[in-house]
C-alpha positions in Angstrom: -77.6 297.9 73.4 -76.7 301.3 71.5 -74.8 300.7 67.8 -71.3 301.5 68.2 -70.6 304.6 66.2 -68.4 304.9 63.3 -64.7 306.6 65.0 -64.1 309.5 62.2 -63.4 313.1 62.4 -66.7 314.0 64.4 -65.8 311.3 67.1 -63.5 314.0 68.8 -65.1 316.7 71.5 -63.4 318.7 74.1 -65.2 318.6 78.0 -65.9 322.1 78.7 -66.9 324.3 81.7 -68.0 322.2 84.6 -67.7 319.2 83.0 -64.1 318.9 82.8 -64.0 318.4 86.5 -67.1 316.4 87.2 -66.6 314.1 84.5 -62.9 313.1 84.8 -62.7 314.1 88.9 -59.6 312.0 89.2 -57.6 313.6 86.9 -57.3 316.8 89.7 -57.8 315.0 92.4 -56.1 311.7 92.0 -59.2 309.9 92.7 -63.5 310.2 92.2 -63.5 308.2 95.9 -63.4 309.2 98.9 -59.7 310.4 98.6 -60.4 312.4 95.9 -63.0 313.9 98.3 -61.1 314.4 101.4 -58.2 316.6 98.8 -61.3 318.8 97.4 -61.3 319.9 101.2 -57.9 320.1 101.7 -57.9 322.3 98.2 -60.1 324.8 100.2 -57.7 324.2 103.5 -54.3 325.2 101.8 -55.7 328.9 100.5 -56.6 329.6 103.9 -53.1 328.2 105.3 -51.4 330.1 102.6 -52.9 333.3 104.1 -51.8 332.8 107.5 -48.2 331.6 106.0 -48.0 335.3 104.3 -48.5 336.8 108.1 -52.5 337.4 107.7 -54.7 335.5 110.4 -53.4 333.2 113.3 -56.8 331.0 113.1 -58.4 328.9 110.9 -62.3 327.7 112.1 -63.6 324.5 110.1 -66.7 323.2 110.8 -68.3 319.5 109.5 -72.3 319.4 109.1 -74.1 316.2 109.6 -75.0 316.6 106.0 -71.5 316.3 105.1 -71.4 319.7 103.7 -68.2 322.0 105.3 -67.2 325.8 106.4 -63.4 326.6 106.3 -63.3 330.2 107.8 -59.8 332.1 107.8 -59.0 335.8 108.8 -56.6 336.7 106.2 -57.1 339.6 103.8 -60.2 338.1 101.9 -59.9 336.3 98.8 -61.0 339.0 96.1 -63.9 338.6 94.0 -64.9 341.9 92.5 -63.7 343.6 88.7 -60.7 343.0 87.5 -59.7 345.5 85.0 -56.6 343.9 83.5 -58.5 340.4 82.7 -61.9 342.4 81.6 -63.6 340.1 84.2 -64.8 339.8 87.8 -62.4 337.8 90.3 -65.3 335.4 91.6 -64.9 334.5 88.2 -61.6 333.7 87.4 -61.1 331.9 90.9 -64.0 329.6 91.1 -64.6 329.2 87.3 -61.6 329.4 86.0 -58.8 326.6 85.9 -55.5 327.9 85.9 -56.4 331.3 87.2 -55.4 332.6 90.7 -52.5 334.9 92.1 -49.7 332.6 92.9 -48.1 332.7 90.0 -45.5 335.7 90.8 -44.1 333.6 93.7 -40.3 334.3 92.7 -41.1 338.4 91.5 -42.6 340.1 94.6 -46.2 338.4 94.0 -48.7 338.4 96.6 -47.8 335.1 97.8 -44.2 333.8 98.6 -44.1 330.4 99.9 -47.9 329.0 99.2 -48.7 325.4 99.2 -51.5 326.5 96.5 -49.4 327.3 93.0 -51.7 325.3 90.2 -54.9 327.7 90.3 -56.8 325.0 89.9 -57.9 323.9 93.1 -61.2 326.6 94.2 -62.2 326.5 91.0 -61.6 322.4 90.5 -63.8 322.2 94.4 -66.1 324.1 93.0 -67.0 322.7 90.1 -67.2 319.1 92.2 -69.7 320.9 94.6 -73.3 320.2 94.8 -73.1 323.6 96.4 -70.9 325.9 97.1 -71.2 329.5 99.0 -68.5 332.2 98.7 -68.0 336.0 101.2 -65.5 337.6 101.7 -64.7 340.5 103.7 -62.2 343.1 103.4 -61.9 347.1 102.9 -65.1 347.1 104.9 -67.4 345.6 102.2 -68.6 341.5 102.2 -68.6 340.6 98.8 -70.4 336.8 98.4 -71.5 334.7 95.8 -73.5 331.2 95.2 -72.8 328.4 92.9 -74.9 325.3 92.5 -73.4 322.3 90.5 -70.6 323.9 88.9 -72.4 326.9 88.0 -73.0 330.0 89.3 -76.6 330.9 90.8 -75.9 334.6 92.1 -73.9 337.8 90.6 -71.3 339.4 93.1 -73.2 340.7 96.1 -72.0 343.2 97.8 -72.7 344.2 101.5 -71.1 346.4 103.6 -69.2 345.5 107.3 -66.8 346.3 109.8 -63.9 347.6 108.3 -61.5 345.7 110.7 -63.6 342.3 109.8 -61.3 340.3 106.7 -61.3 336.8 105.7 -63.0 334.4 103.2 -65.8 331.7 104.3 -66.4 329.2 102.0 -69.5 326.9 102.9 -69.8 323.6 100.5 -71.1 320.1 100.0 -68.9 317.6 97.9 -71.4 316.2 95.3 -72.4 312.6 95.1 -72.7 312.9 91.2 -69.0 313.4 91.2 -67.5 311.6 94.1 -68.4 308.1 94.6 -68.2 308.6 98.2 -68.9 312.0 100.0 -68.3 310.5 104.0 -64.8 311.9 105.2 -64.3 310.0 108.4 -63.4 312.1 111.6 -59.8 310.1 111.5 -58.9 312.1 108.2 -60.0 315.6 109.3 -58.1 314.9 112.8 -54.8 313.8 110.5 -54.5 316.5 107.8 -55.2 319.6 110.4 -52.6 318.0 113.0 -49.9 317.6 110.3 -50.9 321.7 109.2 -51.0 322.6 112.6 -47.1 321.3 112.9 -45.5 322.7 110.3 -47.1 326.2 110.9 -46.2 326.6 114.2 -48.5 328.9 116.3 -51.7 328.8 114.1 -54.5 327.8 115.8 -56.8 325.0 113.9 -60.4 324.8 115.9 -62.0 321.6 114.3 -66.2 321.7 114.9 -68.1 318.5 114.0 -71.6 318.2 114.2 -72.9 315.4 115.8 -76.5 313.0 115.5 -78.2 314.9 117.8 -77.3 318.6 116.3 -74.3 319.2 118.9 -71.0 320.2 117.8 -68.3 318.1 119.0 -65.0 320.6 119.3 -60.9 320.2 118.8 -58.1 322.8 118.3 -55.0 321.9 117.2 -52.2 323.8 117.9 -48.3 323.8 117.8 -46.2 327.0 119.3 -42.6 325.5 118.3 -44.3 323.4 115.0 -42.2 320.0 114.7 -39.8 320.8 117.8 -43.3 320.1 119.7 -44.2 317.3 117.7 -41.0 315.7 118.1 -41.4 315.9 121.6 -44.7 314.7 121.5 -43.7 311.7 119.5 -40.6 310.7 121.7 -41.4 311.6 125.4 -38.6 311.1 127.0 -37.5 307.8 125.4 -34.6 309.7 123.1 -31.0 309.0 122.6 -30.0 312.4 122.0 -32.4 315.5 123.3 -33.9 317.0 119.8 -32.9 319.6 117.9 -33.7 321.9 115.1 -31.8 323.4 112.4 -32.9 326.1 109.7 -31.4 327.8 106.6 -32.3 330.2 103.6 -31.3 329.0 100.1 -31.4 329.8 96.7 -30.7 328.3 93.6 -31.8 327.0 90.3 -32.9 323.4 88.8 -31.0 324.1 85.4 -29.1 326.5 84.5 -31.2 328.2 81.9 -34.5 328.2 84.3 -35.1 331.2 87.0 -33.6 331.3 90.1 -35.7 330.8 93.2 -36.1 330.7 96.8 -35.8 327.8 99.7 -36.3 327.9 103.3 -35.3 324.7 105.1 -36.4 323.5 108.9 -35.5 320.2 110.5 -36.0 318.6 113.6 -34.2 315.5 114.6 -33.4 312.9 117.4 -32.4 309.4 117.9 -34.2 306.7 120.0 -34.7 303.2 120.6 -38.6 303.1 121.5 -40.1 304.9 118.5 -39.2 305.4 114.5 -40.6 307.9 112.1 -39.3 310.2 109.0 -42.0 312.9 107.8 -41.2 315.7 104.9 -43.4 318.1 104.5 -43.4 321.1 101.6 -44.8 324.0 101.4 -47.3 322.9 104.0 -48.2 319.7 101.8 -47.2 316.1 103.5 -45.0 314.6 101.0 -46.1 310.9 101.9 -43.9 309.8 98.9 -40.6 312.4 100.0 -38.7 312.9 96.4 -36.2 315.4 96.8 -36.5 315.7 100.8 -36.3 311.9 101.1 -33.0 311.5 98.7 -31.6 314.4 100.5 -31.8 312.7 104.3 -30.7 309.4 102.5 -27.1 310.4 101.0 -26.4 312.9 103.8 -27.2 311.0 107.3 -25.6 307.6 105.3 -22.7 309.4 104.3 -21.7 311.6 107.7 -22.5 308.1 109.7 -20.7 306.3 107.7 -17.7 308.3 108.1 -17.8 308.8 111.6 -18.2 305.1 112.1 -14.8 304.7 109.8 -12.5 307.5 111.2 -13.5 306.4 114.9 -12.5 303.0 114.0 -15.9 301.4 114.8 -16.1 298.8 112.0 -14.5 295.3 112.7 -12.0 294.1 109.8 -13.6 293.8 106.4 -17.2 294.3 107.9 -19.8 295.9 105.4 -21.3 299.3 105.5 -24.4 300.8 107.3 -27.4 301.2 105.3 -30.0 303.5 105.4 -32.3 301.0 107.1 -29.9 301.1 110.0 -30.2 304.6 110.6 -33.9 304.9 110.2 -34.4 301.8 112.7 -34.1 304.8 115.6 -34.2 308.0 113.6 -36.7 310.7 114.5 -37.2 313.3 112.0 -39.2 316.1 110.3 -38.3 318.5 108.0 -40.3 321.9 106.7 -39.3 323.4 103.6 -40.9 326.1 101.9 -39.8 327.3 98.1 -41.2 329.9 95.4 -41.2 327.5 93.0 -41.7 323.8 93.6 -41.9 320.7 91.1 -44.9 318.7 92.5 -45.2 315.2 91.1 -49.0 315.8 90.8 -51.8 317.8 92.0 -52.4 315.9 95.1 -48.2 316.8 96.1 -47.5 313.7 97.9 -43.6 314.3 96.3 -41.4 316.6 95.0 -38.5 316.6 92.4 -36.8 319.9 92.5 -32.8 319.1 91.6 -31.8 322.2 93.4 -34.2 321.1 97.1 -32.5 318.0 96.6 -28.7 319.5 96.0 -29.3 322.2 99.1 -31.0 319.9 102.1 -28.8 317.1 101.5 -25.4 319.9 101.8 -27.3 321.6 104.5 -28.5 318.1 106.3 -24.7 316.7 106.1 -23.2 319.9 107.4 -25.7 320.3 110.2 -24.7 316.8 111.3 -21.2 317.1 111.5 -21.8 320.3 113.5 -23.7 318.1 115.7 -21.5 315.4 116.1 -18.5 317.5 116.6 -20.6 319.6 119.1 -21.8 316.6 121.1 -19.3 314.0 120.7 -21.1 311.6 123.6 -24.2 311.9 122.0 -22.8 310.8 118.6 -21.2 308.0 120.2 -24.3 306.9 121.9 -26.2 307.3 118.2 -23.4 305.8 115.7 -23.4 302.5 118.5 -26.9 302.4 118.1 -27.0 302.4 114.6 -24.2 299.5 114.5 -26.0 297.5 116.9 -29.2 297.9 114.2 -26.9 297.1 111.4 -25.8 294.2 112.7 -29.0 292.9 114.4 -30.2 293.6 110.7 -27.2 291.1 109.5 -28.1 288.8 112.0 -31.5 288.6 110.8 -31.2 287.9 107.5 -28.7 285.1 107.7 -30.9 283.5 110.4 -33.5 284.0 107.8 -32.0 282.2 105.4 -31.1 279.9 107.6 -34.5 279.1 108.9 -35.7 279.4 105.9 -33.8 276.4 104.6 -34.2 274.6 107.7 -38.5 275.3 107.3 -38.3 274.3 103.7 -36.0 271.0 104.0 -38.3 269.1 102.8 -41.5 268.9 100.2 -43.3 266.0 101.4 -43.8 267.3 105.1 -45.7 263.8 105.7 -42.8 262.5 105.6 -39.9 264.5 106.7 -41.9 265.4 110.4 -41.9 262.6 112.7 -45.6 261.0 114.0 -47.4 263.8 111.9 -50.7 262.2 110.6 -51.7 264.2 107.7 -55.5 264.4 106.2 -56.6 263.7 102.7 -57.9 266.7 102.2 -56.0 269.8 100.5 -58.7 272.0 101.3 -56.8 275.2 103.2 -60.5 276.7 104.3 -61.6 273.0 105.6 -58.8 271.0 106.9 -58.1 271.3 110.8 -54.8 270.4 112.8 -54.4 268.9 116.2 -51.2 269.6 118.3 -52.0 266.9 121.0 -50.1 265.6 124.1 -47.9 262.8 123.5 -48.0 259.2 121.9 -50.6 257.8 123.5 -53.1 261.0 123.2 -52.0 260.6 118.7 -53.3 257.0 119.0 -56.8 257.8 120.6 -57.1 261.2 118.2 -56.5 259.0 115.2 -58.9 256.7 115.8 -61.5 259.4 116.7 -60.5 261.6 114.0 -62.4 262.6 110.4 -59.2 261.4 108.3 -60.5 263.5 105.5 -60.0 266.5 106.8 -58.5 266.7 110.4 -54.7 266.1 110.9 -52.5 265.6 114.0 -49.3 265.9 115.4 -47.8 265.3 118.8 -45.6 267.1 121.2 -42.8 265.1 122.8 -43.0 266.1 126.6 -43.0 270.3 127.3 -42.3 272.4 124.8 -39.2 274.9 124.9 -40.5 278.1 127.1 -40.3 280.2 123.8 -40.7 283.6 125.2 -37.3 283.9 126.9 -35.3 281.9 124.5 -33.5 283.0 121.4 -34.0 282.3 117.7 -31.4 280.4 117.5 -32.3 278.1 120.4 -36.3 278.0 119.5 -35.1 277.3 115.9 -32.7 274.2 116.9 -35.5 272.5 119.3 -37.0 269.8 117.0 -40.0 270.0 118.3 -40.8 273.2 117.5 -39.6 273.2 114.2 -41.7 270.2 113.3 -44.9 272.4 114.3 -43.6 275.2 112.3 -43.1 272.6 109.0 -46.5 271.4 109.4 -48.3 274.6 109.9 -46.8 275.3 106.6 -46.1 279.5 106.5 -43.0 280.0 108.5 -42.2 282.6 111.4 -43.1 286.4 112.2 -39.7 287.5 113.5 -40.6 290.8 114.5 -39.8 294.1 113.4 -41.3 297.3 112.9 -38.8 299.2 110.5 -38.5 298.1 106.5 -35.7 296.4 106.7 -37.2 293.7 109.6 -40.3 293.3 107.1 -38.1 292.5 104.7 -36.9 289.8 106.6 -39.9 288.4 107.5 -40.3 284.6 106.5 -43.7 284.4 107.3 -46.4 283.7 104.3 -49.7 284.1 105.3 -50.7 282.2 101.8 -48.4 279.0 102.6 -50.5 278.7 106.1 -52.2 275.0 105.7 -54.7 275.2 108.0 -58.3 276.8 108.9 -58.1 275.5 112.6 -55.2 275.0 114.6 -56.5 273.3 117.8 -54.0 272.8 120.9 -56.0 269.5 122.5 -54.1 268.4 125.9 -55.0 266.7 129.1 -57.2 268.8 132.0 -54.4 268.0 134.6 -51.7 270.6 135.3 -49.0 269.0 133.0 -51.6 269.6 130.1 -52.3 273.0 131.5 -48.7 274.1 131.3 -48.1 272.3 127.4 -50.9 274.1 126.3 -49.8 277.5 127.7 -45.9 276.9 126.3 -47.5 276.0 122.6 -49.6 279.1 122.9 -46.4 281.5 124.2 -45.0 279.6 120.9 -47.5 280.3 119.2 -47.9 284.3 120.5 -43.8 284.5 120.2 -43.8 282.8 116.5 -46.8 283.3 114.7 -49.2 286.2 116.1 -50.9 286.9 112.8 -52.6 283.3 113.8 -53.8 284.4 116.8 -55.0 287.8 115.8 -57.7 286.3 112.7 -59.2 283.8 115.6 -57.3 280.9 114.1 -56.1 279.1 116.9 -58.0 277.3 119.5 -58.5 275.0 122.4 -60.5 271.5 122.5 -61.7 271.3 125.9 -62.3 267.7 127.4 -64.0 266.7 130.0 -63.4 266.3 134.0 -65.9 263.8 134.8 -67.3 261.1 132.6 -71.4 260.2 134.4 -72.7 256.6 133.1 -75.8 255.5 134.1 -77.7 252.5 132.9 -78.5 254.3 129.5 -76.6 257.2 128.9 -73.0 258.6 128.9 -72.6 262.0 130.4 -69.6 264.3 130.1 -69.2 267.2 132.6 -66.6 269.8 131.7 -67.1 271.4 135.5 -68.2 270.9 138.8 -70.9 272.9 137.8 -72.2 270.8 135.0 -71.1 267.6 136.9 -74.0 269.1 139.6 -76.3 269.5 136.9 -75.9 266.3 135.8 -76.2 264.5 138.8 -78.8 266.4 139.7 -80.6 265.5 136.6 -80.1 261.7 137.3 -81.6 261.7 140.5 -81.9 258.2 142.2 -80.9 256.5 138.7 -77.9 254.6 139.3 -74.8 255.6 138.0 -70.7 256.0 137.7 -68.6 259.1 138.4 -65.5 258.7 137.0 -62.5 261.4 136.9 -61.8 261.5 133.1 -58.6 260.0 132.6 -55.9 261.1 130.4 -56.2 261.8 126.4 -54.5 258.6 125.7 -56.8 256.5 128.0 -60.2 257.5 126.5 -61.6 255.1 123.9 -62.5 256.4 120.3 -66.0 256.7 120.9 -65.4 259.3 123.6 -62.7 261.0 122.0 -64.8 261.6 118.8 -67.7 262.7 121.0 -65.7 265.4 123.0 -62.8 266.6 121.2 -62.7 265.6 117.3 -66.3 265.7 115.7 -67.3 269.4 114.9 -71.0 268.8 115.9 -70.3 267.7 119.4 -67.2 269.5 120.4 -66.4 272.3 122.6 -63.7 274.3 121.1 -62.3 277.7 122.8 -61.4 280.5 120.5 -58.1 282.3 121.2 -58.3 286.2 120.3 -56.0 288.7 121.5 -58.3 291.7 122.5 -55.5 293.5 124.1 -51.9 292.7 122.9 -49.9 294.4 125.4 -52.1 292.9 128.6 -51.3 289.7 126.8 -47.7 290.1 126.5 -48.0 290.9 130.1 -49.8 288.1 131.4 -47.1 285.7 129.7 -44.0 287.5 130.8 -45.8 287.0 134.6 -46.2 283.1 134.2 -43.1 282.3 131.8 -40.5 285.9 131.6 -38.0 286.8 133.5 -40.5 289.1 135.5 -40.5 286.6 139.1 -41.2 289.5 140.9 -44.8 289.6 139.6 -44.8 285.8 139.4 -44.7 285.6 143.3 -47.0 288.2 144.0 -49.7 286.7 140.8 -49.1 283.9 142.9 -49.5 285.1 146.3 -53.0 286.5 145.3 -54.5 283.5 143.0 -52.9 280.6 143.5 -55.5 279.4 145.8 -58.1 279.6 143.2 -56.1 276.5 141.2 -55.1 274.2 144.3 -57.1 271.2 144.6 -60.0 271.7 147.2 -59.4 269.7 150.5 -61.3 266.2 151.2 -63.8 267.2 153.7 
């Protein structure tokens, strides 16, 4: 192990060059992971946008090599790397060398860029410093000017070449370096993500996304949006919209203090209402602000306050009922906005926010005035949106005093041994070992008890059918005894459904409170079991599908036919083992007996087929496709009779007890 060194005056030393990007990658990036790799690329992406958002190229070509290196190829006027006789130095230089050095810096004073996404200079040159390599031409005036760099340095002076004088546009070929980036990888998913979000906020360019796959192919995707987030509102919605969408645009400008310069703001939004789907984007500049700022607080204070007033001056509130929130608009609120400014206040490099005072002071007078127009212009449609948005506000009030309410009702009790009727705890406290058994009836506890490990395997009965959970109501699954006594004892309450914040918030369901590694539903193989077991699982799939989706719950299956001969006990879980067996036997003498019910069966047998791990036959649950699922309940047990007779009419014969021939 090295001495530590004495910390004096010659302790201190600057990074320099290279080094202060492939050392400290994070600090530009925001991360020296994968995500720090995937915004190197989208670094490269944004100068190329930027030239298309200044009226220069209507396609951008990027191309992913097996080798995880990358092209981005635009057609705008050529980034340009020869002399520059005001800095005393070439261009290539100062752009891919050079932190802090590029031409957006005029935005506000008749620059060469207006509204760019790029404004730092830092993020060519911070690329290619992370590069293993990196390869630079560009075209324009009828001369290709390229250059090479290998691991933050260059490897070639300006080269100079001559072409077609109507040819412009940079290329930039490059591989992300493993000495930098801990993970060089980017998954199809990201590239698919980031050039569908450009794609709709600059309506009409044309993305063409080429990925080379295993076998040397090239697997191709354009993206492409003529009316930009009109179009992707559309695509988002269908047809499944309260209100048809609409799109609203102004210029601005302003300042964020009085004695800093004035500057520019274009704003664009697209907006609708609906009941099936949910979702709020901002985007500046071109950049997706994941984490809003000024966009965000904007939409907030304007759509709360014009709702809240039409609600007020209509006379839709009941006496001395609260407010709307901002949760209850967003429950059904569709929106995108696209701003562009000259100047913008990004929160970092990566500008996943913004927190210009002036953005925030114009969109949210511009948002509020828009919606008045809107409601004043289409006074059914505000009526349909502003009930909606009650109905969610009160649904949301609902929830959380049933919350609450469940809540205490869950939670009456510590000692659950005690406060839950029949339940048979086990010793154990062991969440990762201990198993519990929701078996049929009295008689069914008494056999599993005997049979049981007691160390580790609980039980607790059901009192005749269980409530038909998928059609009835919170309130009426929540006051049925028997169901809350299986929600005590599984220990981590409900999932009460809910896509929007506000219904996660109310959630009462803790994953970490869950006492159980196995939940096993054990009943009798007649049709009365077969219909308990299906009503604890539609319980089960109503209440607690986070169970169900990790593989937790299952099904012990017992036996049809118990086989004794002289010797042996069989158990046959079929007619086709029950043949097998037989046939096995041959002319040894034996017993065929139909197995009788849980409660019937003698410990021996009961630890044999249903309670010892070793000798068991358990049936894993797993929801491989939700929505069939869903489906396939609301046939048996919805409202949905219908399909009930007709899922009838074609398999009912395949459960109806064969004939006696």
């Amino acid at each position: 192990m090295a001495k530590k060194q004495e910390y004096n005056e010659q302790s201190i030393s600057s990074l320099k060059g290279a080094d202060r990007v492939r050392k400290r990658p994070a600090v530009i990036f925001g991360s020296d992971g994968l995500e720090g790799c995937e915004h190197s690329f989208f670094e490269i992406l944004s100068n190329a946008i930027d030239e298309y958002r200044e009226g220069y190229g209507k396609q951008i070509n990027i191309t992913v090599y097996n080798d995880k290196s990358m092209t981005v190829e635009d057609f705008g006027r050529g980034v340009p790397l020869d002399w520059n006789e005001k800095e005393g130095r070439f261009n290539w230089e100062l752009v891919y060398c050079e932190l802090y050095a590029g031409g957006k810096y005029q935005n506000s004073s008749g620059g060469a860029y207006e509204y760019s996404l790029g404004l730092n200079g830092l993020g060519a040159c911070a690329t290619q410093y992370s590069s293993e390599y990196m390869e630079v031409s560009a075209c324009t005036r009828g001369t290709k000017f390229s250059v090479s760099f290998k691991k933050g340095e260059a490897v070639t002076g300006l080269i100079k070449e001559p072409c077609a004088k109507t040819k412009t546009g940079t290329t930039i070929h490059w591989k992300p370096d493993l000495d930098v980036f801990t993970d060089i990888d980017i998954p199809k998913e990201y590239f698919h993500t980031v050039l569908k979000k450009q794609a709709v906020v600059n309506e009409g360019l044309l993305l063409c996304l080429s990925r080379q796959n295993a076998d040397g192919s090239f697997e191709k995707t354009e993206f492409i949006y003529p009316k930009g987030i009109v179009d992707y509102i559309y695509e988002t919605v269908g047809v499944n919209y309260l209100n048809e969408p609409v799109f609203y645009s102004a210029e601005r400008s302003g300042r964020d203090r009085e004695d800093k310069d004035e500057y520019k703001l274009r704003i664009g939004f697209a907006f609708c209402f609906s009941n099936e789907v949910q979702m709020i984007e901002y985007y500046h500049n071109s950049s997706f602000l994941e984490h809003g700022g000024s966009p965000e607080k904007a939409l907030k204070s304007a759509f709360t306050g014009v709702i809240d007033k039409y609600l007020k001056s209509n006379g839709k509130y009941k006496a001395k009922e609260s407010k709307i929130t901002f949760s209850d608009i967003e429950d059904c609120l569709v929106f995108v906005s696209n701003s562009s400014s000259t100047q913008a206040s990004y929160a970092n490099q990566t500008k996943k926010a913004i927190n210009n005072a002036f953005i925030a002071e114009a969109m949210t007078e511009f948002f509020k005035h828009c919606l008045e127009v809107y409601f004043l212009e289409n006074p059914q449609s505000a009526e349909r949106i502003c009930g909606q948005i009650l109905i969610n506000k009160r649904s949301r009030e609902q929830s959380e005093s049933m919350r609450i309410n469940v809540k205490k009702q869950l939670t009456s009790s510590l000692d659950v041994s005690n406060n839950v009727d029949k339940f048979v705890n086990c010793r154990s406290k062991d969440k990762n070992k201990c198993e519990l058994y929701i078996v049929e009836g009295d008689s069914a506890l008494t056999s599993c008890k005997l049979a049981r490990n007691a160390e580790f395997q609980a039980i607790i009965p059901v009192r005749g059918k269980t409530l038909n959970c998928l059609k009835a109501t919170f309130d009426k699954i929540l006051s049925n005894d028997i169901i809350t006594d299986l929600i005590k004892v599984i220990g981590c309450g409900i999932e009460m459904g809910g896509k929007s914040k506000a219904s996660k918030s109310n959630q009462i369901y803790n994953r970490d409170a869950l006492r159980w590694n196995k939940i096993i539903i054990c009943t009798d193989a007649d049709e009365d079991g077969y219909q308990i077991r299906t009503l604890i699982l539609t319980m089960l799939f109503r209440l607690l599908p986070s169970l169900i989706r990790e593989g937790l719950v299952y099904i012990a299956q017992t036996p049809l036919y118990e086989i004794t001969s002289k010797n042996e006990t069989y158990f046959a879980y079929d007619e086709k083992e029950k043949a097998e067996v037989l046939s096995k036997l041959g002319n040894v003498k034996y017993t065929l007996q139909r197995s009788k019910g849980l409660g019937e069966n003698d410990a021996d047998m009961m630890s044999r087929t249903t309670m010892t791990p070793a000798t068991r036959r358990l049936l894993q649950i797993k929801l491989e496709d939700e929505a069939k699922t869903y489906e396939m309940f609301d046939i048996l047990l919805g409202d949905n009779i219908t399909m009930r007779k007709e899922f009838i009419s074609l398999y009912g014969a395949k459960y109806l007890p064969m004939a006696d021939i």
